[in-house]
C-alpha positions in Angstrom: 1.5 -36.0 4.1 0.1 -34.3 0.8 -1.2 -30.9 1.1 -4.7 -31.9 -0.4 -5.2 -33.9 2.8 -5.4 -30.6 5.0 -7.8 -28.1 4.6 -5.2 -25.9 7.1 -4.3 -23.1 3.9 -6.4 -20.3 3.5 -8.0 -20.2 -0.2 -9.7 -17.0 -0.5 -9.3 -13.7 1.8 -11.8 -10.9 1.7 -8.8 -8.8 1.3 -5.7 -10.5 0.6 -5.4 -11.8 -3.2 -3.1 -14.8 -3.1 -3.0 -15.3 -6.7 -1.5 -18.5 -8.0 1.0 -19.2 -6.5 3.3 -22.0 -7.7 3.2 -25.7 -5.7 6.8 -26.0 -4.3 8.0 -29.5 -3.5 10.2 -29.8 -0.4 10.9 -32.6 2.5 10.7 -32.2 6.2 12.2 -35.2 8.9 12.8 -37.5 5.5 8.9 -37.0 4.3 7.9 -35.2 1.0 6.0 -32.3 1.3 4.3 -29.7 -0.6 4.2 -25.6 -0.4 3.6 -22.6 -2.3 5.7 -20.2 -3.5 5.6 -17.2 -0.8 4.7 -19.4 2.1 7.3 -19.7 5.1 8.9 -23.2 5.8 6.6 -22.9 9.0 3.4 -22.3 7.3 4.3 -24.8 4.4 4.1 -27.1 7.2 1.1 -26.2 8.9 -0.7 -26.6 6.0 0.4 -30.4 5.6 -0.9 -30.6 9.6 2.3 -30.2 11.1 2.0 -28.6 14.2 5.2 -29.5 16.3 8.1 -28.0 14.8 10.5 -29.3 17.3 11.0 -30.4 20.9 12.9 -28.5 23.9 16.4 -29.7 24.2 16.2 -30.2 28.0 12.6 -30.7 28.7 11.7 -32.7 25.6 8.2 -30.8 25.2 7.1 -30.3 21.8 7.2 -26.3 20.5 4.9 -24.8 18.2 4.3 -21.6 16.6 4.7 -18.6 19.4 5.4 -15.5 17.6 5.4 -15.9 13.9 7.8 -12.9 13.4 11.4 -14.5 14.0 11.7 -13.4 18.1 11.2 -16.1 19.7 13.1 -19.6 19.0 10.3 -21.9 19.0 10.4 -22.1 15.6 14.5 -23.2 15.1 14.9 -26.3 12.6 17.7 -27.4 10.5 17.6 -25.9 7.0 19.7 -27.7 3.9 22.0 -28.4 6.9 22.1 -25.5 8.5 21.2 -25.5 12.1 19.3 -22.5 14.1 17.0 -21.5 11.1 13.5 -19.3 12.3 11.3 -21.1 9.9 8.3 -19.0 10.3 10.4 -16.1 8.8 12.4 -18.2 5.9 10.6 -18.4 2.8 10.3 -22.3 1.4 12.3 -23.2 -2.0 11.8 -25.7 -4.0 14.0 -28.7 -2.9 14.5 -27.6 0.6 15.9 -30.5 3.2 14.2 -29.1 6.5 14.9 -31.2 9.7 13.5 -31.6 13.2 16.2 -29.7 15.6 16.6 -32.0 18.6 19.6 -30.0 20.1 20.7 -26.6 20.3 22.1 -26.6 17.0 25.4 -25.6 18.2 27.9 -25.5 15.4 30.7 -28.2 15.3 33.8 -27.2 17.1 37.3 -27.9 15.4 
C-alpha cells in the first residue's frame, strides 16, 4: 500500500515542525512500503493503514498499538531477521525487511 493512499500521517502540527523529512523505502510481510526518516517501524506502518502488527501466539487475536513507548509486547515483529523487535520504539531505515511475528520469536536452539 503506497503512503499517498492514507491520509493516517500528520502534515502540519501547531507546535511540532516536522520539516522534510526524507521518504524511506522499506517492505513489511513481502509488500513495499514507504516511511520517513524519523518515523518508527510502527508508525511507518500506520501511516500506509496498517493497523495489526501481529497476532497472539496462543489466541490468534490480532494486536495493535497499546503503549507506544516499548513496555508492552504488542508491538514485537521480526526486523532484518531478528525476532522480538518493539517496533514502535525502532526507528525505520531505508531497506528494512520487517515481518509479521506469528510465534514467540524464540531464538533457534543448537
Amino acid at each position: 500500500m503506497a503512503e499517498s493512499q492514507f491520509h493516517l500521517r500528520i502534515e502540519s502540527h501547531p507546535i511540532l515542525d516536522f520539516g522534510d523529512r526524507e521518504p524511506l523505502t522499506f517492505t513489511f510481510d513481502g509488500q513495499a512500503m514507504t516511511g520517513r526518516e524519523g518515523d518508527t517501524i510502527a508508525s511507518a506502518l500506520h501511516a500506509n493503514g496498517i493497523k495489526v502488527l501481529g497476532y497472539h501466539f496462543k489466541t490468534g487475536r490480532p494486536r495493535g498499538y497499546y503503549c507506544a513507548i516499548g513496555n508492552c509486547s504488542s508491538c514485537l515483529m521480526i526486523v532484518d531477521g531478528k525476532a522480538n523487535v518493539r517496533t514502535c520504539t525502532e526507528l525505520l531505515r531505508a531497506g528494512m525487511v520487517v515481518e509479521t511475528q506469528t510465534d514467540r520469536g524464540m531464538p533457534d536452539v543448537l
